[in-house]
N, C-alpha and C positions, 0 to 999 in steps of 0.2 A: 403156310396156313391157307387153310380154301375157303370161301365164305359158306355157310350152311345153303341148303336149296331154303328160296324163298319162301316156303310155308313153313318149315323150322326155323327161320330169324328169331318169332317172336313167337309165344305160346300164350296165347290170350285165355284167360280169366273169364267166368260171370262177373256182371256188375253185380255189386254188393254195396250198398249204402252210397251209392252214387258215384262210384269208382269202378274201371274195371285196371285190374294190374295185368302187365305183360311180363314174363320175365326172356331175357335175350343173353347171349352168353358175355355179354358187357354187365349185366346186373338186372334190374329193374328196371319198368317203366309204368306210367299210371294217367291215364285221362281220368278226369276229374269232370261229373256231368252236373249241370242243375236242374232244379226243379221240373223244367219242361224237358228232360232229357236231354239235352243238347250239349255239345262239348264245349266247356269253361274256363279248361286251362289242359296241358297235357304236360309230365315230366319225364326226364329221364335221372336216372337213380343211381349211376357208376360216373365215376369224376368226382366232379364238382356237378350237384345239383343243379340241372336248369328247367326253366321253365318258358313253356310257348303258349299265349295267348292268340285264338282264333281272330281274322282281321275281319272277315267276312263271313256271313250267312253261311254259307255252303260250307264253313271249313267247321261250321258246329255239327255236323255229323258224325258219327261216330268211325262209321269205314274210311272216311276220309282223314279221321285222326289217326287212324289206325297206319293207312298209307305214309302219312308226313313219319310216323313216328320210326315206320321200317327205314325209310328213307334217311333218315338221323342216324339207324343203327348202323346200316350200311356203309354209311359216310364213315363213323367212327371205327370201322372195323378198316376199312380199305385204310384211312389217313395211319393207325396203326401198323399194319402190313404195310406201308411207305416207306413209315422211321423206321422199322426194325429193319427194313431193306439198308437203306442211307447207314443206319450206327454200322453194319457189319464191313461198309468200303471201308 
């Protein structure tokens, strides 16, 4: 399995009611904005639900949540192509 080109990882959404959703071939994924726009919280949606809260200023923008988020998916695609390597020795 090859990973997608980096602008197919994630296929981003309009925000809609203060959410924009991505979907990635792991499942889902959704930053969560508030009022002032700014990023709240961000999930990913395949597994076990988790959730990443912003530490800093700068990580409440949206293209930067966007970044962390491919960087998540990435992660979980490569650690899969790992195990599936390892089960088949």
């Amino acid at each position: 399995m090859t990973l997608p080109m980096e602008n197919n990882l994630i296929v981003w959404g309009e925000v809609r009611d203060r959410h924009v959703m991505g979907t990635t071939p792991l499942g889902k994924v959704f930053i969560r904005l508030n009022k002032e726009n700014k990023v709240n919280g961000m999930y990913t949606m395949f597994g076990q639900t988790e959730k990443f809260v912003p530490q800093d200023e700068y990580q409440e923008d949206v293209d930067f949540a966007k970044e962390i988020l491919y960087e998540i998916v990435k992660n979980k695609i490569e650690q899969s192509i790992f195990l599936k390597k390892d089960l088949k020795l």
